[in-house]
BALUM-954958 format. One record per residue (C-alpha): residue in three letters; x, y, z. Coordinates in steps of 0.5 Angstrom, whole numbers. Example, Ala and Ser with C-alpha at 12.3 -4.5 7.8 and 13.67 -1.06 7.14 Angstrom:
2
  residuo      X      Y      Z
      ALA     25     -9     16
      SER     27     -2     14
***
This chain:
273
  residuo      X      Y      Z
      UNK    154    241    234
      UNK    159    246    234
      UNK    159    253    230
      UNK    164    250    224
      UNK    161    243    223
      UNK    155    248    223
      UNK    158    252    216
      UNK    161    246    214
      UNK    155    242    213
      UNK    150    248    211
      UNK    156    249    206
      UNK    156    242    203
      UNK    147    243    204
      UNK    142    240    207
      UNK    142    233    203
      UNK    148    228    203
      UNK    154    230    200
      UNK    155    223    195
      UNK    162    220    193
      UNK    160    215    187
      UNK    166    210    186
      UNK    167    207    178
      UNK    172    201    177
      UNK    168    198    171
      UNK    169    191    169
      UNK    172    189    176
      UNK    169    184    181
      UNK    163    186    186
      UNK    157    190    185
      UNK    153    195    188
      UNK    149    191    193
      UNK    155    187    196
      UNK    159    193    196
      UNK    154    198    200
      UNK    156    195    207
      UNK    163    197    206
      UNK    162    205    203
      UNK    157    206    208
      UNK    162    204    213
      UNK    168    209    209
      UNK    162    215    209
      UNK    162    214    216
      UNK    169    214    217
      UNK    170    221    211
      UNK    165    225    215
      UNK    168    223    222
      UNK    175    225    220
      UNK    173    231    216
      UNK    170    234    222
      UNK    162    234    219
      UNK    156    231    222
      UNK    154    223    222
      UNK    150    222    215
      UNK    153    229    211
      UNK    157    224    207
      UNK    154    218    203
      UNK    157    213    199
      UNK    156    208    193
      UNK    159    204    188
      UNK    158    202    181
      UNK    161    196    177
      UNK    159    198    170
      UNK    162    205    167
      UNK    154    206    165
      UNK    151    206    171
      UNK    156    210    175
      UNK    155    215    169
      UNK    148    215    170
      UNK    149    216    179
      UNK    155    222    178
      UNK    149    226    174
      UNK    144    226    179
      UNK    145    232    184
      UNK    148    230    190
      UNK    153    227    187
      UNK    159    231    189
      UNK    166    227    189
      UNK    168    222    184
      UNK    172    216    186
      UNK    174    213    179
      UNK    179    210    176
      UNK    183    212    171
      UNK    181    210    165
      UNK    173    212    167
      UNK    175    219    168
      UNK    180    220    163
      UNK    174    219    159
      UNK    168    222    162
      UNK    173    228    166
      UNK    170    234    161
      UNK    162    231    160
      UNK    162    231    167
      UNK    167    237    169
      UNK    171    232    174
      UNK    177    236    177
      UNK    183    231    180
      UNK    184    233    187
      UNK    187    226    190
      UNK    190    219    189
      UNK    186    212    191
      UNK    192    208    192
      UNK    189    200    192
      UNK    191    196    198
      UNK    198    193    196
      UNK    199    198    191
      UNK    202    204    189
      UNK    200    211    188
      UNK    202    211    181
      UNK    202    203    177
      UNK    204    201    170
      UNK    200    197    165
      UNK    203    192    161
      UNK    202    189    154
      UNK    202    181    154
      UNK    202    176    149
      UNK    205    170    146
      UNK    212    169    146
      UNK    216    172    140
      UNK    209    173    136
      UNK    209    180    137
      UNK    215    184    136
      UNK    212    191    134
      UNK    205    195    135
      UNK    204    193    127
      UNK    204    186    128
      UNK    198    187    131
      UNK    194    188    125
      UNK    188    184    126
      UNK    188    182    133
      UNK    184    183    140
      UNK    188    187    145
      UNK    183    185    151
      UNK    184    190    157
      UNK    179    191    163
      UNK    180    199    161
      UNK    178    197    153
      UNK    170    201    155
      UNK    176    207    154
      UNK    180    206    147
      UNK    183    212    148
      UNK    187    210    153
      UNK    189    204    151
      UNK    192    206    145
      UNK    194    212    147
      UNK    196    213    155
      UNK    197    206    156
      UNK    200    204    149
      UNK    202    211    146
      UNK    209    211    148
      UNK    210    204    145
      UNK    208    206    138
      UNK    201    207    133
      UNK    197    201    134
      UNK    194    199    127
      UNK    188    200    124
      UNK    186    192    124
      UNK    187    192    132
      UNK    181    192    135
      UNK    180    193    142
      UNK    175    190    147
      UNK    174    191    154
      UNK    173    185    158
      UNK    173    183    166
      UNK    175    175    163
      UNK    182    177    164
      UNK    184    170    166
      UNK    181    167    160
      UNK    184    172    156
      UNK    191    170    158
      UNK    189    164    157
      UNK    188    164    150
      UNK    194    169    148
      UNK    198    164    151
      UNK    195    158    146
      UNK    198    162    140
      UNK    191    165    139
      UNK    192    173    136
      UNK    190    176    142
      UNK    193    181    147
      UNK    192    182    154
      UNK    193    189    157
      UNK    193    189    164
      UNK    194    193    170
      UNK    198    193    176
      UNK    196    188    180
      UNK    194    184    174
      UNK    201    184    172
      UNK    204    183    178
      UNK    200    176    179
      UNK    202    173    171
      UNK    208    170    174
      UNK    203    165    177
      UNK    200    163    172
      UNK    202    156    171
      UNK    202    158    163
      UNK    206    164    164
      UNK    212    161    160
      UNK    208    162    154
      UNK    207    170    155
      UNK    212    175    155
      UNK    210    183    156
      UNK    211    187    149
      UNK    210    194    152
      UNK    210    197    158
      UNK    206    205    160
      UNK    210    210    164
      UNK    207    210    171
      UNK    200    213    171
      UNK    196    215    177
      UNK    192    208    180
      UNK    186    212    182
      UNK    183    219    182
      UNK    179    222    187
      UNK    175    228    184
      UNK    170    233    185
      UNK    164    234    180
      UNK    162    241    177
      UNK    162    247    183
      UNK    158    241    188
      UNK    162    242    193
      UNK    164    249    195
      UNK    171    250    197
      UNK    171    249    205
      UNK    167    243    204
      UNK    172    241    200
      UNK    178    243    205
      UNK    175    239    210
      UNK    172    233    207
      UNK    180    233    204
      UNK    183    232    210
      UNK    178    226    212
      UNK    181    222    206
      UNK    188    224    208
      UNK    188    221    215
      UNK    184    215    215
      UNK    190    212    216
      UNK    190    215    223
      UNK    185    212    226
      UNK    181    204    226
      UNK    175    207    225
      UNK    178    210    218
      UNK    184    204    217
      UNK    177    199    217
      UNK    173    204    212
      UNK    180    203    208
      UNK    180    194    209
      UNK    173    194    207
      UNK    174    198    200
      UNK    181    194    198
      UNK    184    201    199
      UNK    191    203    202
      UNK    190    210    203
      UNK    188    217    200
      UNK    195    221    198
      UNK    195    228    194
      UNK    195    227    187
      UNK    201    227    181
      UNK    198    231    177
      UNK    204    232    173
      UNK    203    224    171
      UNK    196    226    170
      UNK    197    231    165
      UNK    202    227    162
      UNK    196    221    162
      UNK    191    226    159
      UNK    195    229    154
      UNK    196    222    152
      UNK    189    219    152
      UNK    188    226    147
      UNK    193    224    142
      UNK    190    217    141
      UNK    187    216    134
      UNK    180    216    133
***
């Protein structure tokens, strides 16, 4: 080992330096998902110039266990998605750093309101209904970075979190007072639906950031940082990174907006309570 890859992996210390990604509510699950983040924490650490085994990685599907994983101490970086970190950036001291851009996707994607045709013309027309999101664990972030813009949802809006999408969707169609919030690939998909007639998007939210790259509290020194970014940037100039990426589902790793992350937090802190 080199003199610089010796400081940068007693910079990082002698233990793994993990990345936890959080997608509550989207499919897989720790233990299907471990063979691909083993082989991303394989590809991050070549590309960053650290030895083989510095950097770990691991998944979580639900918001509480991936809560419980980022508290641990050797959990250093945070691959979550928005929602999850809007909520969680102060309690866990998340700093942004990068953009995860899922496979065939954007950098940046907007989330849309859908629900039966003609029954909902306003955000107080859904009074007493279930506004029904892969996001719903985060209620601030639906009311507010995703529906803000749009207007104050009702008090009598209940907002829900659910995988179930499909099922949801289904329902709004049928003339159930139900709503379905869905995010950039779920809204991509809708004009498939056989029943897709039925549906028509109320409300769009301005672009936001698809997913956040973050460092936890000062776990991860400045060199470490420096040299672990330039890993996730070049990935894509590899096999062995543009492999890592295919197993995760992930286009690439781009330098953040952070205006339009600003933007979504100052949103998701004017929500009401």
């Amino acid at each position: 080992m080199n003199a610089l890859p010796m400081a940068l992996a007693l910079a990082l210390g002698a233990e793994p330096t993990v990345l936890v990604a959080v997608a509550p509510g989207y499919p897989g699950s720790t233990a299907e998902a471990q063979p691909a983040m083993d082989a991303l924490a394989a590809a991050l650490a070549a590309g960053a110039g650290l030895p083989a085994g510095s950097v770990a990685a691991t998944y979580h599907e639900s918001a509480e266990a991936g809560l419980e994983r980022l508290r641990r101490p050797d959990a250093g970086l945070a691959m979550v998605t928005l929602p999850f970190f809007l909520q969680h950036a102060g309690a866990l001291a998340l700093e942004a750093r990068l953009t995860a851009v899922p496979r065939g996707a954007q950098a940046t994607e907007v989330w849309s309101l859908v629900a039966r045709k003609g029954r909902v013309t306003s955000p107080g027309g859904l009074e007493g209904w279930r506004i029904t999101s892969v996001a719903g664990y985060a209620p601030a972030f639906v009311a507010g970075t995703a529906l803000g813009g749009w207007g104050r949802l009702p008090p009598g809006a209940r907002i829900v979190q659910s995988g179930q999408v499909l099922s949801a969707l289904r329902k709004a169609a049928a003339g159930e007072d139900v709503a379905v919030l869905l995010d950039g690939a779920q809204a991509a998909a809708l004009p498939g639906l056989p029943f897709a007639g039925e549906l028509e998007v109320v409300a769009r939210s301005a672009p936001l950031p698809a997913s956040v790259v973050a460092t936890v509290g000062k776990r991860v020194p400045p060199q470490g940082w420096k040299a672990i970014e330039k890993g996730l940037l070049g990935l894509r100039g590899t096999p062995s990174g543009m492999a890592a990426l295919e197993g995760v589902r992930m286009e690439a790793f781009v330098p953040l907006d952070r205006k339009g992350l600003e933007a979504a937090a100052k949103a998701y802190a004017a929500a009401p309570p």
